[in-house]
N, C-alpha and C positions, 0 to 999 in steps of 0.2 A: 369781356374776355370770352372768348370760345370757348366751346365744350371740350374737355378733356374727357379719354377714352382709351384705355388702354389695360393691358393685361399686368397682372399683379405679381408681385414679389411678398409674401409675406414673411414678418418680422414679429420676434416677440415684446418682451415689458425691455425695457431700461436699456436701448441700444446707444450705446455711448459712442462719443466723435472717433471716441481713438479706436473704434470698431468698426466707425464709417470711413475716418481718415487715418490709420495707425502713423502713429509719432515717429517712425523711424524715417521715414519720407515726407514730412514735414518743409524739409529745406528745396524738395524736387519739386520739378514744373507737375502744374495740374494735368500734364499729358501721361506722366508719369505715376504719380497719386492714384487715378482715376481707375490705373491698371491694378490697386491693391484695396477696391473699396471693400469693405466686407468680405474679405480672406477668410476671417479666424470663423467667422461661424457660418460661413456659404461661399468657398472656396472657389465656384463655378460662374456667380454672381456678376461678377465683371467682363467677365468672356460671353456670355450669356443673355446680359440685359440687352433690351433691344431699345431704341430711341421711340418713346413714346408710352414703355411701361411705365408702371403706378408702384411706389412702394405702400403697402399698408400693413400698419405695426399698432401694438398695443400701447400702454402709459412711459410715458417720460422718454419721448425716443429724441435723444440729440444731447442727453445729459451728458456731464464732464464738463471738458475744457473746452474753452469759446476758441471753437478751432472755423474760421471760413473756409478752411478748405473741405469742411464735411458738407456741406450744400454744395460748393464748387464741385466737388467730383461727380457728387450724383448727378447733377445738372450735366459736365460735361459727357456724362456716358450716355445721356437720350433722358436718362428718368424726368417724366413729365408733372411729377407731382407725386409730395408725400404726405399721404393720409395716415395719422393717427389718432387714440384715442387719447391721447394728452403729449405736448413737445416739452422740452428743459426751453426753459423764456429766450436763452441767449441764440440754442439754434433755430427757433423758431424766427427771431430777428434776423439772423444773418443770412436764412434762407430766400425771406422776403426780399434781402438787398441786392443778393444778388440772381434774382428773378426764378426763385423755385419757389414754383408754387405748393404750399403747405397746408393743411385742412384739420382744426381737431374736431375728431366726429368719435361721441360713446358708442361702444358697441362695435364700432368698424371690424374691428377683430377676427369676433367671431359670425361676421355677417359674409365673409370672404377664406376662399382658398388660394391656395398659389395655381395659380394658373387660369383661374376663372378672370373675365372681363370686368371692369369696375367703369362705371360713367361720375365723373364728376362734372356739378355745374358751381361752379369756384364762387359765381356772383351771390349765386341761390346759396350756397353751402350745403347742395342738394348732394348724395353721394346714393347712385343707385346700382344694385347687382340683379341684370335683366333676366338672369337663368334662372334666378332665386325672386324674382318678383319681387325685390323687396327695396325700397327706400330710406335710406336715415338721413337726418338732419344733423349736420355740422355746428359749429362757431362761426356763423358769419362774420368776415372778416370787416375791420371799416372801410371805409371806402379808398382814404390814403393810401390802404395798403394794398386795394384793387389797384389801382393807378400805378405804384411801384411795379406790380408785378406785369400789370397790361404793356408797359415800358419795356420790362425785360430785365426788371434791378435798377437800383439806385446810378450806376454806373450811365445807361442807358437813357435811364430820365434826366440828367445832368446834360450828356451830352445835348438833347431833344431843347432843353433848355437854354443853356450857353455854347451853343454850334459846335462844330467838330473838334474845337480846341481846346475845348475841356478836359 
């Protein structure tokens, strides 16, 4: 997996799905969704992310309800990976499936501003901030879950596997 490299959004403790995906669009296309990702607490967030930023947030970011469309949207508005200091198990799984890359890294937090650059190296679980000289060490992921995400999601790896007709 390549080096991911991009500029940050930061987040605080316990960002829940229906923060990242609010339940009232639920039933609309992820083109739609994607345009209400975190409204309620960074209103500018969606109009604003560029394809290739990094969300980094503190403990339990993806808790509530096992929503796929909360990775689904981030993924469809560019976000190239979400680093936190701790995920909810389910969104953690469901970002893996469908190929956003996700990092739990202590201290990410307060190691990072919004707007500064963040390097991640996903394989290493390396996460470094080069203005601030500084390196932390993540959760290395296992390797299956390298492979999902190197694919693009479960969706992707299936295809790669049983041809286009999958």
């Amino acid at each position: 997996m390549k080096m991911i490299q991009g500029r940050v959004w930061k987040l605080g403790n316990d960002i829940n799905t229906d923060l990242i995906s609010p339940g009232r669009y639920l039933a609309a296309p992820i083109e739609e969704i994607k345009e209400h990702v975190l409204e309620a607490i960074n209103p500018r967030f969606a109009q604003e992310v560029r394809k290739g930023d990094v969300v980094v947030a503190g403990k339990n970011f993806g808790c509530g309800s096992s929503r796929e469309s909360a990775p689904q949207a981030l993924k469809a508005l560019g976000v190239a990976a979400v680093v936190a200091e701790s995920f909810a198990r389910i969104f953690f799984r469901n970002a893996v499936a469908v190929g956003l890359p996700v990092l739990a890294c202590p201290s990410v937090s307060q190691s990072f501003e919004e707007g500064e650059t963040l390097e991640l190296d996903l394989e290493k679980a390396e996460v470094k901030n080069r203005a601030r000289g500084t390196s932390l060490q993540g959760s290395p992921l296992p390797q299956q879950m390298l492979d999902v995400l190197n694919k693009g999601g479960i969706p992707a790896l299936l295809k790669d596997i049983f041809g286009k007709g999958a």
